[in-house]
C-alpha angles and dihedrals in degrees: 000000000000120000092216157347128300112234132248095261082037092060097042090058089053099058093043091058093043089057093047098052077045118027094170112031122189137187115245100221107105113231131148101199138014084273100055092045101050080050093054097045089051095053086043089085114116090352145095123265087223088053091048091053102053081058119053092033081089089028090062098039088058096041121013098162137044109264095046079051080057096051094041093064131189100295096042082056092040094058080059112048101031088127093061121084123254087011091159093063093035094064095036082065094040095058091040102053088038078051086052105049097048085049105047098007105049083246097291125113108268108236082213122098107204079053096054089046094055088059113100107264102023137114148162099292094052094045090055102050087041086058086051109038097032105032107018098244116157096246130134123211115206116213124162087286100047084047093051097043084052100056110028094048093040093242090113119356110182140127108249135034084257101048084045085049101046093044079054092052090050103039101035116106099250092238090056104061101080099070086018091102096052099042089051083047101057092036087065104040094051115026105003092058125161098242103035124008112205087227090169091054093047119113089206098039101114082048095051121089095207100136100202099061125179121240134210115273115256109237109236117264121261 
């Protein structure tokens, strides 16, 4: 991990650097509208967004709003979503929080997130990523990759999502918080990865204070 924290003109680099090698970041998760996506978040738990994707490609095209969702019922969800892990659990809160939002919501996605919290199945990381991607909110959700880009490069290093969270909150340019949750995302997922971080291949490495840095590979000798 990092043995301490970058500083302000550091950060601001980062992130610039971040924007230039992607101008335009998105998250990898396939939704149509702020309910799909809040479905596909919570099933993203423990599980890939490539696998979550295979799935509810068929989910969403038999129930794209909440009250389909309702109809639907566990089982229905269930036939769905079997490859994914903890898939009981996971319909049961689909079709409760789908139950949820036709009862209190007039079946649409509340832009509130002490009322998204309050849905079966969310917490504070999906709501999180619901108020960004769907509704273009500055907040940043913190999952394994975002908590190991934090430490181990000095942007935010804490101890828990919510101390990395709220240290983002504090350090990101302010224009930058909008996209700074998928960059940091992505950063993580493809060249800041947890075994083996491509440090050579890293637009922020000479930033970064990571001290075991990877090297490039010596080519064998001839």
């Amino acid at each position: 991990m990092a043995k301490s924290k970058l500083k302000k003109s550091e950060i601001a680099e980062f992130f610039d650097r971040l924007a230039a090698a992607l101008p335009e970041p998105k998250g990898e998760l396939e939704y149509t509208n702020p309910f799909t996506l809040l479905v596909a978040v919570v099933l993203s738990a423990q599980s890939t967004d490539v696998g979550v994707n295979k799935a509810t490609r068929y989910l969403f095209s038999a129930a794209d709003t909440p009250a389909r969702m309702v109809e639907l019922g566990e089982e229905g969800v269930k036939s769905f979503i079997r490859t994914l892990g903890l898939y009981n659990a996971k319909a049961k809160n689909v079709v409760e929080l789908s139950r949820k939002l036709v009862d209190e919501h007039g079946g649409e996605v509340p832009r509130n997130r002490a009322a998204l919290e309050r849905l079966p199945g969310v917490g504070r990381k999906t709501a999180n990523v619901v108020l960004n991607t769907a509704f273009g909110e500055p907040t940043i959700a913190v999952d394994t990759h975002l908590f190991r880009v934090g430490n181990r490069t000095g942007l935010a290093p804490g101890k828990t999502p919510r101390e990395v969270e709220d240290i983002l909150m504090k350090v990101v340019p302010e224009h930058r918080k909008r996209d700074a949750h998928h960059w940091l995302i992505l950063h993580g997922r493809y060249t800041c990865k947890a075994r083996r971080p491509d440090c050579p291949r890293c637009v922020v490495a000479d930033i970064c204070r990571y001290s075991d840095k990877t090297i490039e590979e010596e080519t064998a000798a001839e």
